[in-house]
C-alpha positions as CSV (number, residue, x, y, z in Angstrom):
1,X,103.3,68.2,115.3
2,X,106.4,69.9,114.2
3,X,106.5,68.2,110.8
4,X,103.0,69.6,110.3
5,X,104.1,73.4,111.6
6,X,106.7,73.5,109.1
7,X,104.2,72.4,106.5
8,X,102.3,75.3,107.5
9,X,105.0,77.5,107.4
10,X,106.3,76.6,104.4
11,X,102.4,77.1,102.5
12,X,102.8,80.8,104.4
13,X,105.7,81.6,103.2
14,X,104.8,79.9,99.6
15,X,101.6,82.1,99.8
16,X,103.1,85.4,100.5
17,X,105.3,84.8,97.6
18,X,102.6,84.4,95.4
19,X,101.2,87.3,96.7
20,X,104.4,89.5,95.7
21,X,104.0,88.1,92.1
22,X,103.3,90.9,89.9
23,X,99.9,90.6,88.1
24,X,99.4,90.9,84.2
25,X,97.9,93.9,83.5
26,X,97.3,93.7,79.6
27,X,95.0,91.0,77.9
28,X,96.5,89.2,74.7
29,X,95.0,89.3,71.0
30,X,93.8,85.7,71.4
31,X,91.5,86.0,73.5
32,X,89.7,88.0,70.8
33,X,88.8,84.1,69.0
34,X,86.7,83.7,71.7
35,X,84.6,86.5,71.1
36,X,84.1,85.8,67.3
37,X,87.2,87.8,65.7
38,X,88.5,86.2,63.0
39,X,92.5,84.7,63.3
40,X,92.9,87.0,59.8
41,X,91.6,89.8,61.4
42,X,93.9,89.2,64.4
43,X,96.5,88.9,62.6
44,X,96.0,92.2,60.9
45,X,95.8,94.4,64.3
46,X,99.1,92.7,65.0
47,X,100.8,93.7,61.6
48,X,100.0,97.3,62.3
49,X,101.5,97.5,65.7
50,X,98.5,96.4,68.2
51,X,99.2,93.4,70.2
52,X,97.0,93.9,73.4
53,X,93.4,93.8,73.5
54,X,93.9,97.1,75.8
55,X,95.8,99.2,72.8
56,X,92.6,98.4,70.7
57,X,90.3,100.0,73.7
58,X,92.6,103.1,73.8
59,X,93.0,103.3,70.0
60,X,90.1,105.9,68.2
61,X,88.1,104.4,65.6
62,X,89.4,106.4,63.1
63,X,93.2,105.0,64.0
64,X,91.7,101.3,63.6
65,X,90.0,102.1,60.5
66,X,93.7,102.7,58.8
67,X,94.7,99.1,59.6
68,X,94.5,97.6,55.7
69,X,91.7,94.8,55.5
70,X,89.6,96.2,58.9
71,X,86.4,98.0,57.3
72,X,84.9,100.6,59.3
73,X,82.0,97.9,60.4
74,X,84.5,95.6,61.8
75,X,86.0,98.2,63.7
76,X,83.2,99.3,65.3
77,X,82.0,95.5,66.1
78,X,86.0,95.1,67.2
79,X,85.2,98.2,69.8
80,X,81.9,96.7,71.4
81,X,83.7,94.1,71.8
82,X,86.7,95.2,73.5
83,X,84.5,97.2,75.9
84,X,83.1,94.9,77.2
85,X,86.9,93.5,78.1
86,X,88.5,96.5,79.1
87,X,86.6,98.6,81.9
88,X,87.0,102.6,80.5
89,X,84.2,103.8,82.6
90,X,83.8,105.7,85.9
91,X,84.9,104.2,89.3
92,X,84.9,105.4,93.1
93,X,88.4,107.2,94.2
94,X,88.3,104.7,96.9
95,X,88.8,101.9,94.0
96,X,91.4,103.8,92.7
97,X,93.0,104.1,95.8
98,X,93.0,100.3,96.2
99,X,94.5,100.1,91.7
100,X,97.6,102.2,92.8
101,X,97.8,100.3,96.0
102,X,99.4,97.4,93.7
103,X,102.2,99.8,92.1
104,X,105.7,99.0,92.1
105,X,108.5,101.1,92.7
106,X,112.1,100.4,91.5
107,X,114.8,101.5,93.6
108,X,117.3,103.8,92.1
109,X,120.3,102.1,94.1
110,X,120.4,105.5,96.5
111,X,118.3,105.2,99.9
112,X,118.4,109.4,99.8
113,X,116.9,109.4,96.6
114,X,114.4,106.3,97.1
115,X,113.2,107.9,100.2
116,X,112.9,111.1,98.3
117,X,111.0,109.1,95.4
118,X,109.1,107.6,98.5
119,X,110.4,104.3,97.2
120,X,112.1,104.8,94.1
121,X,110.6,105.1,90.3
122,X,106.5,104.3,90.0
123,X,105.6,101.5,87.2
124,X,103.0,102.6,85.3
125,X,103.6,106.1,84.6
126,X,106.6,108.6,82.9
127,X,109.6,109.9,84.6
128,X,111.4,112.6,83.5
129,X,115.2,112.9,84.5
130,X,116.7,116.0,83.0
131,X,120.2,118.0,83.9
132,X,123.4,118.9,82.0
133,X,126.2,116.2,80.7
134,X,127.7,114.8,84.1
135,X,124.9,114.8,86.4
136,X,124.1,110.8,86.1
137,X,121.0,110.7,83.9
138,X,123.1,107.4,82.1
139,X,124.3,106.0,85.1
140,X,120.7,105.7,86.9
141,X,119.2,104.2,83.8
142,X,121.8,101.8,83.7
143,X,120.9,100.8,87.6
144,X,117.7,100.8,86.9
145,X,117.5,97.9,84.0
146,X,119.4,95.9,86.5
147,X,117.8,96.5,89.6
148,X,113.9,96.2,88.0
149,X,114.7,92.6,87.5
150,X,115.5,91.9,91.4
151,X,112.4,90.5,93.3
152,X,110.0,93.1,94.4
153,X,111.2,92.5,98.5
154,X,114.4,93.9,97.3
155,X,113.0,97.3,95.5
156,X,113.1,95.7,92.1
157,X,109.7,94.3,89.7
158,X,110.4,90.7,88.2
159,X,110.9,92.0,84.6
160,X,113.2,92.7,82.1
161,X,114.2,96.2,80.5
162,X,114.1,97.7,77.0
163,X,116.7,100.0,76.2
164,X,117.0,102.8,73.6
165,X,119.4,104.9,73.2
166,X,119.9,107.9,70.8
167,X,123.2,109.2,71.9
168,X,125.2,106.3,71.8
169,X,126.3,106.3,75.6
170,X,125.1,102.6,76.2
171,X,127.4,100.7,77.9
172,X,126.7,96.6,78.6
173,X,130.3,96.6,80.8
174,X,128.8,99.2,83.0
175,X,125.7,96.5,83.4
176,X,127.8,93.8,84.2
177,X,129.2,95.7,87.6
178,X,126.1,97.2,88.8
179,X,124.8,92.9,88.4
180,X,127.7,92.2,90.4
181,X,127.2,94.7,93.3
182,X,123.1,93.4,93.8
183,X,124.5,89.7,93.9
184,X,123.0,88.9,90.7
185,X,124.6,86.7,87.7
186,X,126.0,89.4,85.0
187,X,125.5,86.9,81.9
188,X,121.7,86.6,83.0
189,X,121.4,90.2,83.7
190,X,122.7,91.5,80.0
191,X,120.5,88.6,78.8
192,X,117.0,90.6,80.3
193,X,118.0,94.1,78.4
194,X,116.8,94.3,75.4
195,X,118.5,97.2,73.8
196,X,118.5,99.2,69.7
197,X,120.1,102.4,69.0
198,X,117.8,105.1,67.2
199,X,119.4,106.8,64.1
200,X,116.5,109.3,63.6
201,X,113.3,110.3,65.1
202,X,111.5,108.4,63.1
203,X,113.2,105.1,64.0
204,X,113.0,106.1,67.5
205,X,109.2,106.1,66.9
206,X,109.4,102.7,64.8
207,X,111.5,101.4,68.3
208,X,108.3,102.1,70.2
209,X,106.3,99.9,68.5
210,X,108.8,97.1,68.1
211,X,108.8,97.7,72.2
212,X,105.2,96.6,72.2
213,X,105.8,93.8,70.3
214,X,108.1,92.1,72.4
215,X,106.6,93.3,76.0
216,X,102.7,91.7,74.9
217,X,105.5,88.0,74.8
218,X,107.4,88.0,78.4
219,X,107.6,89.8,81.4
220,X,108.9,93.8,81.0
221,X,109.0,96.0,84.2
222,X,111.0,99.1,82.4
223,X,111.5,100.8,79.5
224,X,114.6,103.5,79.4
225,X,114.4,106.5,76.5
226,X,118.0,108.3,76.6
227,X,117.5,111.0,75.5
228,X,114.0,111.5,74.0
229,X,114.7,115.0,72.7
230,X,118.4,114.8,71.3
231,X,117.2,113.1,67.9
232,X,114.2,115.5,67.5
233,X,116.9,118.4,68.1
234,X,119.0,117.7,64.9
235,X,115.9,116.4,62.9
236,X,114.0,119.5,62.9
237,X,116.0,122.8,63.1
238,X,115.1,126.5,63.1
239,X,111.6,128.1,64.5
240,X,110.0,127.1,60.9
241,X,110.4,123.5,61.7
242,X,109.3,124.3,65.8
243,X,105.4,123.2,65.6
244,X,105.9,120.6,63.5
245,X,109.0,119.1,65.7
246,X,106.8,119.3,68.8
247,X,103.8,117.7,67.0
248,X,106.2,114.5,66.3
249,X,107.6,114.7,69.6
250,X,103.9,114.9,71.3
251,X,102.8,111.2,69.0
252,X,106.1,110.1,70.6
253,X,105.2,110.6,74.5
254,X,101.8,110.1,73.7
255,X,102.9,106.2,73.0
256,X,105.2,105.7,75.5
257,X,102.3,106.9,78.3
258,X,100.1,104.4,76.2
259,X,102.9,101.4,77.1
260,X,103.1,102.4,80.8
261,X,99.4,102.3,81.3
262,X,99.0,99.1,79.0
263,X,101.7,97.0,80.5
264,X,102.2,98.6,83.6
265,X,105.4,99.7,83.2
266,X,108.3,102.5,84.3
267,X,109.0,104.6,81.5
268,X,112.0,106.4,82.2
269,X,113.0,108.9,79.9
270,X,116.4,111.2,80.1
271,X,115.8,115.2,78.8
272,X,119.2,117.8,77.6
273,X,119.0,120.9,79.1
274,X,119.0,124.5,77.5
275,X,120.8,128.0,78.5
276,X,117.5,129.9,79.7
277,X,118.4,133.4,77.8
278,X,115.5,135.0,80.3
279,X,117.6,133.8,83.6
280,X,120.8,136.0,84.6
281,X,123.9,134.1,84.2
282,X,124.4,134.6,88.1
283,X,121.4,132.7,88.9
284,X,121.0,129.7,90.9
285,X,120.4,127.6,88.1
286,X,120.3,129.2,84.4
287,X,119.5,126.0,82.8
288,X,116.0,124.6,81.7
289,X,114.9,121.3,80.3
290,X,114.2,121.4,76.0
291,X,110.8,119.9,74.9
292,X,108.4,123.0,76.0
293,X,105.1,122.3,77.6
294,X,104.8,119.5,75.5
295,X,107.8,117.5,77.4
296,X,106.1,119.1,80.8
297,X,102.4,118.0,80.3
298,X,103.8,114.7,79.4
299,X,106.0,113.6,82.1
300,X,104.2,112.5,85.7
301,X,106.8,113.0,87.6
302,X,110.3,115.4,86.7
303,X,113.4,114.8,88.5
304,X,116.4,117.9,88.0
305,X,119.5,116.8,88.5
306,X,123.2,118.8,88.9
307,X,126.7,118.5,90.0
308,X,127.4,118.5,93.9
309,X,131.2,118.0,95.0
310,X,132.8,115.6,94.0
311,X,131.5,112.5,92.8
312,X,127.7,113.5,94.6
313,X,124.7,114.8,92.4
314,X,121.8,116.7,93.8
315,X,118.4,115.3,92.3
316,X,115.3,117.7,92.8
317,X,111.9,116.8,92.5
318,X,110.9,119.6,89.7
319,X,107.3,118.9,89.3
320,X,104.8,115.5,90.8
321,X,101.6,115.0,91.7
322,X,102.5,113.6,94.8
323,X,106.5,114.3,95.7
324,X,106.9,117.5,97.8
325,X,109.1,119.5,96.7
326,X,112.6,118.7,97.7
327,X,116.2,117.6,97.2
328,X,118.8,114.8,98.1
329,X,122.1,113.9,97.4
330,X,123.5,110.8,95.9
331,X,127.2,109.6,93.9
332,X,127.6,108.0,90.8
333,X,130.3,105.0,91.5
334,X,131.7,102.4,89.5
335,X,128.8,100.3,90.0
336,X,125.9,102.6,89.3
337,X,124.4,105.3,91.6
338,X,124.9,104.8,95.0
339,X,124.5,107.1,98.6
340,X,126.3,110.3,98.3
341,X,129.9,110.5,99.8
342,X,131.1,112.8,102.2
């Protein structure tokens, strides 16, 4: 009788586990063979950057008709197929309800700000984390590609972490003491980031769709942009280069919303900060994030953050569709961010 409770036990416990797993929320190329699609044709869609048979629904005919070989009757045959894989019509906010249900946070390493995050960073849609130099936008995306690997119980999602940075303030060492502090092996921890320094805007751009190659092979849970606006800064200068700047910079957050929705994962993006010219120097904060309503439309949720005493850091929740408004305090240690000090 007891062996047999512990069996049971045991099959729980095994079951609940499997019920933490994280579900695969994009569909592979291959599955395209079965539907009639050529291995050529595949191979094609893959050449020119699409490796998910969702990035094919979300792509416009007139964007699939640029891949070389693809005529425009293939294309269109390639779209009735794909719906018929990828639901894109209406549901019931109830169903919805029960999709977002299945989100994962990440926890930030802070209970303040986790509890202020009501969990910590969402999978599945764009953070924004702007503030001046010194407020921890590098230090809490250095926690975060360690703690999205942990198991979901423990705040994290079971996946790896892409990495690109375009200020050259990456620092693996910094990795390696945050692994230690969560209990986790360092080696194996360095091992899950994937990580590329962009040299210009374009090759931040390029990055992205390298990014999408790799996440459609193995398990991703975050991808970390710091900054997304410094290289688009120096690249395009003056007001006569301002609409064509923010047209780049649109196409760039325009794909990194299409990996969070196709994969399912956080995309976490730092932002500089500008003198406001219109706010008094007296204010309460003269400062405002760069990037225009562009940036703003863009990001789900936007996180301000700025200096406290010390070693603390205030984080604000600027704009959410769910998040009240409000503010919390947490410190940036040698191991990452952690809860404020007093």
């Amino acid at each position: 009788m007891e062996e047999a409770y512990y069996q049971d036990n045991a099959q729980e416990e095994q079951q609940g586990e499997e019920s933490m797993e994280i579900a695969v929320t994009y569909q592979s190329l291959d599955i395209l063979q079965d539907h009639g699609v050529a291995v050529n044709d595949i191979q094609k869609l893959n050449d020119a950057g699409f490796h998910t048979v969702e990035s094919i629904a979300h792509a416009t005919v007139r964007k699939l008709s640029d891949v070389r070989g693809l005529s425009e009757a293939k294309v269109l045959k390639l779209k009735d197929i794909v719906k018929t894989l990828v639901p894109m019509d209406f549901k019931t906010a109830a169903d919805a309800l029960e999709d977002r249900k299945a989100l994962v946070t990440l926890t930030t390493g802070s209970t303040e700000l986790d509890k202020l995050l009501e969990g910590g960073i969402e999978t599945g849609s764009l953070t924004e984390v702007f503030g001046e130099f010194r407020t921890g936008k590098t230090a809490l995306c250095h926690t975060l590609c360690v703690t999205c690997q942990m198991p979901v119980s423990d705040g994290g999602a079971e996946g790896k972490a892409i990495y690109i940075d375009t200020e050259g303030t990456f620092r693996p060492a910094r990795l390696q003491a945050i692994a230690e502090r969560f209990g986790m092996d360092p080696s194996v921890a360095l091992e899950n980031v994937a990580y590329a320094r962009a040299h210009n805007s374009e090759h931040q751009m390029e990055l992205l769709k390298m990014a999408a190659a790799i996440m459609s092979q193995d398990r991703y849970a975050l991808i970390v942009v710091d900054s997304a606006t410094a290289l688009y800064r120096t690249d395009y200068s003056g007001r006569g280069e301002l609409s064509e700047r923010q047209m780049h910079l649109a196409q760039f957050l325009r794909q990194l919303t299409r990996l969070a929705e196709e994969f399912g994962v956080a995309v976490f993006m730092t932002n500089q900060v500008v003198a406001n010219p219109d706010g008094m120097s007296f204010a309460k904060d003269s400062t405002k994030p760069i990037g225009g309503n562009i940036v703003a439309h863009a990001s789900t949720t936007r996180l301000r953050l700025r200096k406290g005493r010390g070693d603390n850091r205030i984080c604000t929740v600027y704009d959410s569709p769910t998040l009240p408004e409000a503010d919390c305090q947490f410190a940036i240690g040698p191991s990452g961010i952690c809860d404020a000090t007093e």
